[in-house]
C-alpha positions in Angstrom: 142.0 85.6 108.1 145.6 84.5 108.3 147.1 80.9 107.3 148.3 81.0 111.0 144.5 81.5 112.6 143.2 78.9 110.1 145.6 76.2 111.3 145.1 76.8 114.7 141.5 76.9 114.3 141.2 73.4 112.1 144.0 71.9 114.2 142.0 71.8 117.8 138.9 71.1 116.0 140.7 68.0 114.8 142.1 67.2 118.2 139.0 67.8 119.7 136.9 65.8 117.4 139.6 63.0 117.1 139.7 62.7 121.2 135.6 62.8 121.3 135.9 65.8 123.5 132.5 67.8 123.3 132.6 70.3 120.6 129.6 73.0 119.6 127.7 70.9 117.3 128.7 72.3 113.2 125.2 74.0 111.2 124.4 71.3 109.0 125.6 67.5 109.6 124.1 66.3 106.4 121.7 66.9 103.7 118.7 66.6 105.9 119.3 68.9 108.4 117.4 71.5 107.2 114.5 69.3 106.2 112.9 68.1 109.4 111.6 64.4 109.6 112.8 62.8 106.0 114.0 59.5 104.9 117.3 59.3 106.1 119.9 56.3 104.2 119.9 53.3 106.7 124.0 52.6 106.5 126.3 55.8 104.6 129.3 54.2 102.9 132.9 56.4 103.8 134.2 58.6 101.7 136.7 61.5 102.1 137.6 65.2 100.3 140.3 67.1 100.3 139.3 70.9 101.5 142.4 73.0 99.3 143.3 76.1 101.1 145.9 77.7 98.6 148.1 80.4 100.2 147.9 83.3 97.6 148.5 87.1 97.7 146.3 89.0 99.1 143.9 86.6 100.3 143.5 82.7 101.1 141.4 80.8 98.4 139.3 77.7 98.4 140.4 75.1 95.3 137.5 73.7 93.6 136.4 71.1 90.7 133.7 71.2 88.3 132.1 67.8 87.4 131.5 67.0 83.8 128.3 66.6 82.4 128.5 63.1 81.3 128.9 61.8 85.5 126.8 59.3 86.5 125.8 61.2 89.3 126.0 64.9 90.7 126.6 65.7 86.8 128.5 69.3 86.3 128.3 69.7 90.1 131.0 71.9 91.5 132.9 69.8 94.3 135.6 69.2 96.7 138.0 66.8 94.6 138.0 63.2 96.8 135.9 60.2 96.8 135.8 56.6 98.2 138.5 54.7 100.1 140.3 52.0 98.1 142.1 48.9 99.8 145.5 50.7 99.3 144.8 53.7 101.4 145.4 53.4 105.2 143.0 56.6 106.2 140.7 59.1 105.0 144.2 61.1 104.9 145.3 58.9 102.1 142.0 58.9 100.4 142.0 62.6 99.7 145.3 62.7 98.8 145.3 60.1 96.0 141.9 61.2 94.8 143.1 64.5 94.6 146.1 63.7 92.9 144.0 61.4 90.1 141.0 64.2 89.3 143.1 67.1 89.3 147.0 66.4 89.6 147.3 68.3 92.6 150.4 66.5 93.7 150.8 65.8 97.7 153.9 67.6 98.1 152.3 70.7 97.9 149.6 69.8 100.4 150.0 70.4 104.0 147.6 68.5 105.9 146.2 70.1 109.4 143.5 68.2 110.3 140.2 66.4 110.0 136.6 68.2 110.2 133.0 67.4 111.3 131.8 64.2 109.3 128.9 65.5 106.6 126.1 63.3 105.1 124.9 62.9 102.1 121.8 62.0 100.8 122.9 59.6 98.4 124.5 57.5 100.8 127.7 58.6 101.8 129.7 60.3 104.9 132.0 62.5 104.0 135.5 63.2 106.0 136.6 66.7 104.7 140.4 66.8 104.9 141.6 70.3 105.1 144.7 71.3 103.8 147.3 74.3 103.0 148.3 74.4 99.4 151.6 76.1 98.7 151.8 78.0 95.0 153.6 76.5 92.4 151.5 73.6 91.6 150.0 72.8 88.2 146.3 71.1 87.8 145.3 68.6 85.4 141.9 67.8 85.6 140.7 64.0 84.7 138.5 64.9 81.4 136.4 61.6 82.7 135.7 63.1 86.1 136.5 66.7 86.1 135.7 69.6 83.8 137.0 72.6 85.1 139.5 73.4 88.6 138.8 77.0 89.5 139.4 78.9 92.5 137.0 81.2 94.8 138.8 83.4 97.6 138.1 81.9 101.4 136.7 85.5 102.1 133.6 84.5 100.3 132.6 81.7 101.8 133.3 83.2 105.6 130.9 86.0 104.6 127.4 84.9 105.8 126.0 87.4 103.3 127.0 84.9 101.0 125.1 82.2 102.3 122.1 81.4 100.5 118.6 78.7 101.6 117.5 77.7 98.4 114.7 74.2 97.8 114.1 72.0 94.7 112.2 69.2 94.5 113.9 65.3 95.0 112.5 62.3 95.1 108.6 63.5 95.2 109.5 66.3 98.3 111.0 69.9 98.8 114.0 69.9 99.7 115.9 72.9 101.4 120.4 73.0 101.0 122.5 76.1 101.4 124.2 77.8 98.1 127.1 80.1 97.9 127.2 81.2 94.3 129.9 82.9 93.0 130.1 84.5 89.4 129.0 82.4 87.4 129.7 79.5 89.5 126.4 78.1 91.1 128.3 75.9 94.6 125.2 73.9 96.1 124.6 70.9 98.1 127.2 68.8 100.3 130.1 71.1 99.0 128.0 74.7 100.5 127.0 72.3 103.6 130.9 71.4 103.8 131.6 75.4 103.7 129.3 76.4 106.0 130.5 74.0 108.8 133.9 75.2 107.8 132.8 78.8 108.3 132.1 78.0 111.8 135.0 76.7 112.7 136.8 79.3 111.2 134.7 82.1 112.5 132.8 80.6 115.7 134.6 82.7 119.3 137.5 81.0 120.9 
């Protein structure tokens, strides 16, 4: 898929969603959508992430963090670098941006910004904006060693290919629990960030 397609693709999506024009309805809104009737939090706090599409030869690729092992929660998760708004940030926009910048030094310059996507919910609490953006090459990373272990990334390709879309269940909380997972190598992706791709993959890939 070309840079080109992907803008125009995210870009009326955003429009769409930003206007409350009806839109097909993403897979997964949250954590529980694959779980039937289960306690669901009363009030989600905001957050946002910053979706990294880096422009690279011969293919597009998805940027990526891993958490380190000493978080106090979602410990050596891999993730979508963001988190929650501070007073200083005038939109979810802003939010990714800086919390970008601070976990992995991703500065903004190199960040073209083409829209907003379908909301996601978590199960601990929070609604996620995803904020996708273009990354030109020639950046450098430097991960936060208090937040961020590693910053890898995985080609776009693999995530669009539904063969690479995995139901897997674990137990939480006293129940079974069913998410999506797109491993790749070595690199087990799980949880809000597959849930993030797979809406992504549908409004990358859905006709129109």
């Amino acid at each position: 898929m070309t840079v080109d397609e992907i803008v125009r693709r995210v870009r009326e999506r955003s429009q769409r969603l930003a206007s409350g024009l009806p839109v097909p309805q993403p897979p997964l809104g949250s954590d529980f959508s694959l779980n039937g009737v289960v306690p669901v939090p009363e009030t989600f706090r905001p957050a946002a992430v910053l979706v990294p599409l880096v422009r690279r030869e011969p293919g597009v690729t998805v940027l990526l963090t891993q958490r380190t092992e000493d978080m106090p929660s979602h410990a050596g998760q891999i993730a979508f670098p963001g988190g929650r708004p501070q007073a200083s940030d005038s939109d979810a926009v802003a939010t990714a941006l800086r919390e970008t910048e601070e976990e992995v030094g991703l500065a903004r310059h190199f960040v073209e910004v083409i829209g907003a996507v379908d909301h996601y919910r978590t199960g601990t609490g929070y609604e996620i904006t995803p904020i996708v953006g273009i990354v030109t090459p020639g950046f450098t990373t430097r991960a936060d060693p208090r937040e961020v272990a590693d910053v890898f990334e995985v080609p776009l390709a693999h995530f669009l290919d539904e063969k690479n879309h995995q139901i897997r269940s674990r137990t939480w909380n006293g129940r079974e629990r069913l998410f999506y997972a797109m491993p790749y190598g070595e690199r087990y992706i799980w949880g809000a960030t597959a849930g993030m791709l797979k809406n992504l993959q549908f409004v990358l890939t859905a006709a129109g």
